[in-house]
C-alpha positions as CSV (number, residue, x, y, z in Angstrom):
1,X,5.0,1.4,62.4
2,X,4.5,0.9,66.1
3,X,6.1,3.7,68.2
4,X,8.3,2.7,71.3
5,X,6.3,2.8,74.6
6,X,8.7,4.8,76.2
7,X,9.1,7.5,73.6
8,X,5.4,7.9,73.8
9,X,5.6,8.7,77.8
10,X,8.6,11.3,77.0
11,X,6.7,12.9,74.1
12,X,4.2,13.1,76.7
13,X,5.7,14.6,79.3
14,X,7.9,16.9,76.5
15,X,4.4,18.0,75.8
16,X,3.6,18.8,79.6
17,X,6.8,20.2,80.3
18,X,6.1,22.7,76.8
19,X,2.5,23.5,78.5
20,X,4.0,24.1,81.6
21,X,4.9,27.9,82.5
22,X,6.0,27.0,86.0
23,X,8.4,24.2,84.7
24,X,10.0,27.1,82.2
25,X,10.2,29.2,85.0
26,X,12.2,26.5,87.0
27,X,14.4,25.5,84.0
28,X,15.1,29.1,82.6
29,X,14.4,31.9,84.9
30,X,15.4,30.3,88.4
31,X,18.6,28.9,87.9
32,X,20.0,32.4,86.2
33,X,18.1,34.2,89.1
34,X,20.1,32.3,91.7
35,X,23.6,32.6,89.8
36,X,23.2,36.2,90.0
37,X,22.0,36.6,94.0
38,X,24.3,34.2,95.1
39,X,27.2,35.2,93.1
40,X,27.0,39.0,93.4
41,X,25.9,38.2,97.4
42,X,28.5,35.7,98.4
43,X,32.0,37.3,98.9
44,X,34.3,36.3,101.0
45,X,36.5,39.6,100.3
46,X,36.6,42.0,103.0
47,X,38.2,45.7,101.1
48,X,37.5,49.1,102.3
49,X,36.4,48.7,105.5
50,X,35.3,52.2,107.3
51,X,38.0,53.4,109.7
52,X,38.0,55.8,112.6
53,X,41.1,57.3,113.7
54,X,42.1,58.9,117.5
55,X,45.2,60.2,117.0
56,X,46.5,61.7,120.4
57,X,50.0,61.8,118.7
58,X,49.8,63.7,115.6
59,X,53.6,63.5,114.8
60,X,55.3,62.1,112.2
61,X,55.9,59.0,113.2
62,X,52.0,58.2,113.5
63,X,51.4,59.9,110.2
64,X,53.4,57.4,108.6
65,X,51.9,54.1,110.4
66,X,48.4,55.8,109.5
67,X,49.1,56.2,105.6
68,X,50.0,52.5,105.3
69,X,46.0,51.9,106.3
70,X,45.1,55.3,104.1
71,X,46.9,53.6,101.1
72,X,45.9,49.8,102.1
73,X,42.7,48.7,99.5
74,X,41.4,47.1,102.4
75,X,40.2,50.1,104.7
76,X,38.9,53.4,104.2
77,X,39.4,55.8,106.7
78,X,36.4,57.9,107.1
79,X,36.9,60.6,109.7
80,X,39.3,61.7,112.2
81,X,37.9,62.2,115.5
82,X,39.3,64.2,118.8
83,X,38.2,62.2,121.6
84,X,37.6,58.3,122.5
85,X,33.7,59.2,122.9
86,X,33.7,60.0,119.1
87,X,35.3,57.2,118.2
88,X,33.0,54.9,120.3
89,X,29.9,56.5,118.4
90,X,31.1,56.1,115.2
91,X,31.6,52.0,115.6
92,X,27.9,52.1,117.7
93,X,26.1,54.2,114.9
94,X,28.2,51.7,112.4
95,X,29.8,54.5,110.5
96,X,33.0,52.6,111.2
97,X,33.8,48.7,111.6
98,X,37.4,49.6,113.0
99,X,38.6,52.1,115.2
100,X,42.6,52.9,115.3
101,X,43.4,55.0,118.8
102,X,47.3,56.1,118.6
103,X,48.5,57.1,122.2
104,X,50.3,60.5,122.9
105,X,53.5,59.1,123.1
106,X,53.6,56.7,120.0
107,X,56.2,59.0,118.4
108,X,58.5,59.5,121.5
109,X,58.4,55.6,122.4
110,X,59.7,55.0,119.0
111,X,62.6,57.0,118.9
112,X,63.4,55.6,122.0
113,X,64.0,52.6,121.0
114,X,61.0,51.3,123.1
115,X,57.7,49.4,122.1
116,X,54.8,51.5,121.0
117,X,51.5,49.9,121.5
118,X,48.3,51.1,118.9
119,X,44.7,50.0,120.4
120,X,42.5,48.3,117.9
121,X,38.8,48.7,118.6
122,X,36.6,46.3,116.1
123,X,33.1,45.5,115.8
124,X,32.5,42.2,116.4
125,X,29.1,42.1,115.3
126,X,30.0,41.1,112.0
127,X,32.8,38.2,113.2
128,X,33.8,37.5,109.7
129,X,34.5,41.1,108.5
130,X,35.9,41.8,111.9
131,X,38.4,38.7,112.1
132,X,39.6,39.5,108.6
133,X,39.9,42.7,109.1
134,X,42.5,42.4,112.1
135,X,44.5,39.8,110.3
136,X,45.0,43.0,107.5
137,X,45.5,45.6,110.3
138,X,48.1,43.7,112.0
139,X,50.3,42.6,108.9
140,X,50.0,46.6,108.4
141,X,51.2,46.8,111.8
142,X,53.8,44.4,111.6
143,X,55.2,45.8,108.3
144,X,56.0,49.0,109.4
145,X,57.7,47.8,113.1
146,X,59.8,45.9,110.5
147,X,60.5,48.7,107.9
148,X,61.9,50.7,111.7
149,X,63.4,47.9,113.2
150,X,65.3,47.6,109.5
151,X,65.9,51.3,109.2
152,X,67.7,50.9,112.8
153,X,69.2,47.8,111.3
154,X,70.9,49.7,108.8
155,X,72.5,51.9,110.6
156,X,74.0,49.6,113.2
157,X,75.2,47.8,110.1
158,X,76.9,51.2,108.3
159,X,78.2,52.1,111.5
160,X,80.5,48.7,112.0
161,X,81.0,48.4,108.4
162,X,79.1,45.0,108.6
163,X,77.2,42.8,105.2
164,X,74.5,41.1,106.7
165,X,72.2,38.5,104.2
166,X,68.9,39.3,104.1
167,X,66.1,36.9,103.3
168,X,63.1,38.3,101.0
169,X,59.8,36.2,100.9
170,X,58.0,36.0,97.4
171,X,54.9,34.9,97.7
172,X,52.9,33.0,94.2
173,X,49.8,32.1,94.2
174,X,48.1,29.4,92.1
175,X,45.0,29.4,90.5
176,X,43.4,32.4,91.6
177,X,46.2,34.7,91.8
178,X,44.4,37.8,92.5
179,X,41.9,36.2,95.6
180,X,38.8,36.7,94.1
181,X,36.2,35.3,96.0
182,X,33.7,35.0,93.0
183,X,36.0,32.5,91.6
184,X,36.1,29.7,94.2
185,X,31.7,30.6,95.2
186,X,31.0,30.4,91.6
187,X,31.7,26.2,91.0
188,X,30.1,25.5,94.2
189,X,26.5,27.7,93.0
190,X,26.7,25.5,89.9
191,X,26.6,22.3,92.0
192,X,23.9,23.4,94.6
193,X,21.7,25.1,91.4
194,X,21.6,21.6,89.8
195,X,21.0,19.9,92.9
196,X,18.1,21.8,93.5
197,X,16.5,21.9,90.3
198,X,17.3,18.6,89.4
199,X,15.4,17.0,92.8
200,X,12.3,19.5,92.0
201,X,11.9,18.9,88.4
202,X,11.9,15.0,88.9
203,X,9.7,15.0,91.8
204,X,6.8,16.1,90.6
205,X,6.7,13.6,87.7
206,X,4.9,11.0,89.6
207,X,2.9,12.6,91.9
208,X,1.4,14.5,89.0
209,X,-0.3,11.8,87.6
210,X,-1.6,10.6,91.0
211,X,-3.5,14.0,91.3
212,X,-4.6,14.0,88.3
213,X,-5.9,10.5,88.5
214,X,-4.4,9.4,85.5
215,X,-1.4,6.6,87.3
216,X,-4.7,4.1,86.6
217,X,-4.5,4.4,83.1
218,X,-0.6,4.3,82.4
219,X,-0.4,1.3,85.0
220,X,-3.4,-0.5,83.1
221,X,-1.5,0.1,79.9
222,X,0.7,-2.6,78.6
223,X,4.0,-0.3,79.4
224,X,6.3,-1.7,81.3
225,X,7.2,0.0,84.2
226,X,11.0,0.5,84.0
227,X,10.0,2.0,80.7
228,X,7.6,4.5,82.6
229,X,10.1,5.6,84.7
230,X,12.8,6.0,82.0
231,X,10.8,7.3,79.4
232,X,8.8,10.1,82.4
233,X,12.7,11.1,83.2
234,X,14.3,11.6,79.8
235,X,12.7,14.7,79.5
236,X,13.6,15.7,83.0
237,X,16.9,14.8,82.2
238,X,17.8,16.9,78.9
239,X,16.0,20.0,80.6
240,X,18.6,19.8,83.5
241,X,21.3,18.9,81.7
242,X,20.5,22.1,79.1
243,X,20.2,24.1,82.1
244,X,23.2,22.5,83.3
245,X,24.9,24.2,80.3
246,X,23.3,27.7,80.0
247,X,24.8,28.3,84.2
248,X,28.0,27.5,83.1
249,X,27.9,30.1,80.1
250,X,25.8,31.8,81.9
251,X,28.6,31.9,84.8
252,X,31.6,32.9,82.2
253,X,29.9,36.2,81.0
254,X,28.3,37.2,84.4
255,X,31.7,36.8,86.3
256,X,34.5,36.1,84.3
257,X,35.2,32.3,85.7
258,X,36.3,30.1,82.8
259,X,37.3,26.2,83.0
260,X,40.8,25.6,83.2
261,X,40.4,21.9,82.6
262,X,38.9,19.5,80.3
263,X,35.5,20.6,79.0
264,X,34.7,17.2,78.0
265,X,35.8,15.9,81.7
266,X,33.7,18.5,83.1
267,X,30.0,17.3,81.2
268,X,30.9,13.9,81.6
269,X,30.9,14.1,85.9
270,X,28.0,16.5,85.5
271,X,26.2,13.6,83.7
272,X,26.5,11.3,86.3
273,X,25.9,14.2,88.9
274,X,22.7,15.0,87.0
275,X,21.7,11.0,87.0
276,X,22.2,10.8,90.8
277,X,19.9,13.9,91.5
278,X,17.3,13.0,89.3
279,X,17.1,9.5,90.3
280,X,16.8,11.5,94.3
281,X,14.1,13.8,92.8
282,X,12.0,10.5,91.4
283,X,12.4,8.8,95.3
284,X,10.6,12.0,96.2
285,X,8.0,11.5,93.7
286,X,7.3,7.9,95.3
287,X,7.0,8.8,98.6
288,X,5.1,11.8,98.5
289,X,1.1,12.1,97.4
290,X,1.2,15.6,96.6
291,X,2.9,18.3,94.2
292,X,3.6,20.5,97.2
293,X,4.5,17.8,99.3
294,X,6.9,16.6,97.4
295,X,8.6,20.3,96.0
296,X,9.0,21.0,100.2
297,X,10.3,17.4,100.3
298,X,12.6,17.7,97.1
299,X,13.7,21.5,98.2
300,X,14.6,20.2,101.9
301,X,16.8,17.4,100.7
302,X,18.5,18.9,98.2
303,X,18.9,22.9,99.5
304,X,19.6,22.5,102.9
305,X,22.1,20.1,102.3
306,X,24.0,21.1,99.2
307,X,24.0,24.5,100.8
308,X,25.1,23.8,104.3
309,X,26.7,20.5,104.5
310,X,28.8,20.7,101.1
311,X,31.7,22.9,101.7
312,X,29.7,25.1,99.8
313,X,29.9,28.3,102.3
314,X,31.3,26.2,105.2
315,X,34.5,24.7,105.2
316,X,33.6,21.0,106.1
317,X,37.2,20.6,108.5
318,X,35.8,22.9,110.3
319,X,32.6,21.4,111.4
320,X,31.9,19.2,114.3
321,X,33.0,15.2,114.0
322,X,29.3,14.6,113.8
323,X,28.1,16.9,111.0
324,X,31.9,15.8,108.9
325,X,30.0,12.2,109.1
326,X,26.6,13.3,107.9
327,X,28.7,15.3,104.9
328,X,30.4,12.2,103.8
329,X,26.4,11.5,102.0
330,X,25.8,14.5,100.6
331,X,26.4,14.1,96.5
332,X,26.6,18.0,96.1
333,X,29.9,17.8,98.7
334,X,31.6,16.0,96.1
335,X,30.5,17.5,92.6
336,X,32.2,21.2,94.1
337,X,35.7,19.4,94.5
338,X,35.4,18.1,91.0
339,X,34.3,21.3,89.9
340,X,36.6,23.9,91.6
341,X,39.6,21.5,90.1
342,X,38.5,21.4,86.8
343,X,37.6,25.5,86.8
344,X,40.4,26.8,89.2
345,X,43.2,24.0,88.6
346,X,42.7,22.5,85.5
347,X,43.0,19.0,87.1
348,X,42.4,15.8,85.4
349,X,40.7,12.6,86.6
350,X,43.7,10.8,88.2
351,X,43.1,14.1,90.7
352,X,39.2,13.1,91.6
353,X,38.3,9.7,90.4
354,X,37.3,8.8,94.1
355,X,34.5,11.5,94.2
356,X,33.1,10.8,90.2
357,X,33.1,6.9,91.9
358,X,31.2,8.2,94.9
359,X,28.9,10.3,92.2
360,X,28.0,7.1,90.4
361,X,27.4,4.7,92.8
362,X,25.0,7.3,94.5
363,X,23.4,7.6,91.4
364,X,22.9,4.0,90.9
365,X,21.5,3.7,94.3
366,X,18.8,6.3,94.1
367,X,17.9,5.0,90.7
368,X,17.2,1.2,92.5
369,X,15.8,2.9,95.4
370,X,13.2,4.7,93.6
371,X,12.6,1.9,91.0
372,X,11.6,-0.7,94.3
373,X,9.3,2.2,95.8
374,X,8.0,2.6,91.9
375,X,7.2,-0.9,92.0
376,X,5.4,-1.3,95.4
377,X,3.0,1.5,94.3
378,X,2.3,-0.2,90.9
379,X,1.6,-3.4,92.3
């Protein structure tokens, strides 16, 4: 019986692939590797930030406003100092990220009636810690002038015998009720992982045989070459998609982050993700003429983009006009949305049909991209 041309070329490069320690590596090793450094190092959670407190007031008053930050999750007050000088050397030595200075009359200002200002000193270095850290400081701040302002309230209000309505805010928060960063980083790792090792496992697949001299042989062969591409992909293509898998289990023991959505609807967008990034990977393969030269060609169009210009650590509204246009091609931009509504909302397709039609039509266009460059080198 006559085997099929094109499940000789995957047994073939199945048999490579199984010979291949460096492509285990990539499939195996490096994905999990990445999960774990990126989310363990990624968090957008700022909590017990060191503190250094000048009190110059000591009273009760100031005892009070300083428990709120003592009992706060977010800080953790370290030392007490004297003197403005010690305060200034604990943020320059980096003992403390946030230094609180209450003035000498904080107390008396207060039961005057009168406005008491607190000095924040914050490093700035870090721009991220410091920003959030002053939006936490100054809701502190702003809780406890309204816990006074209500005690003084309540007694204007006893005094004239007066019911006054009161308005309580209840905040709810969907899908990731308790603000865990690792949550909302975790979809977006699985998208850029796949990106990358998608493009790299696919790019070599050509170039391979053109170092090794062996391209003659298979193009002399009476293979056709859409079946040469196909069959030099397929195995490409179950590796990433296994790998595609063993992340996402991988991802639910290591951190907790489950789907909230449609399982199915999930492996069905990352199939067409998956077809778009290997078809990338094999364009690499066609315009390259080395293995190296095409992993540092696969690695810097598929990292630096899925990384930078995805949404993936940078919010994308954020960015200048220019770099928002250059965003609106990159494939991993679109696979987080789908993936942070099917983990974190449980949406369905009616929610992201635009970006799976995006997915598939940049799939189709690498695929007849790198099929016309596979072509012009055949011929």
């Amino acid at each position: 019986m006559r085997r099929s041309p094109l499940a000789a070329i995957a047994r073939k490069e199945f048999i490579q692939i199984r010979r291949d320690k460096a492509t285990i590596y990539m499939v195996f090793i490096f994905p999990v590797m990445m999960l774990i450094l990126y989310g363990f190092g990624i968090r957008y959670d700022v909590k017990s930030v060191p503190t250094t407190v000048f009190d110059q007031d000591g009273g009760h008053e100031s005892r009070q406003y300083l428990e709120r930050f003592s009992n706060s999750p977010y800080f953790n007050v370290k030392q007490y100092v004297h003197s403005y000088a010690g305060l200034q050397r604990g943020i320059d030595r980096g003992e403390a990220r946030i230094g609180i200075v209450i003035p000498p009359d904080f107390g008396a200002r207060l039961s005057s009636n009168r406005e008491a200002a607190v000095q924040m000193i914050v490093d700035g270095a870090d721009n991220n810690t410091a920003t959030i850290a002053m939006g936490y400081a100054s809701a502190i701040t702003r809780e406890y002038s309204s816990a006074i302002m209500l005690r003084q309230l309540e007694g204007v209000v006893r005094r004239m015998n007066l019911s006054v309505p009161a308005i309580e805010a209840a905040p709810r928060i969907w899908f990731n009720p308790d603000l865990e960063s690792v949550q909302f980083v975790v979809p977006g790792i699985i998208a850029v992982i796949m990106m990358i090792v998608g493009t790299v496992l696919t790019a070599v697949t050509i170039v391979k045989e053109k170092e090794q001299g062996t391209i003659e042989q298979i193009v002399s062969s009476p293979i056709k070459r859409y079946e040469l591409m196909i069959g030099k992909v397929m195995p490409y293509a179950a590796l990433a998609y296994l790998d595609f898998l063993l992340i996402v289990v991988a991802s639910y023991f290591l951190f907790g982050v489950h789907i909230k959505g449609s399982l199915s609807l999930l492996l069905i967008t990352a199939f067409f993700y998956l077809f778009g990034v290997l078809g990338m990977g094999v364009l690499v393969s066609t315009i390259t003429q080395t293995q190296i030269a095409a992993m540092f060609t696969a690695i810097m169009v598929s990292m630096l983009p899925s990384i930078l210009l995805s949404g993936f650590i940078f919010p994308i509204r954020q960015m200048p006009r220019l770099l928002q246009a250059i965003t609106l091609v990159v494939p991993a931009r679109y696979f987080i949305g789908i993936l942070r509504d099917i983990y974190l909302k449980g949406l369905g397709l009616e929610s992201f049909w635009r970006e799976v039609v995006y997915i598939m039509a940049f799939g189709f266009a690498m695929i007849a991209l790198a099929a016309s460059r596979f072509r012009k080198r055949l011929d």
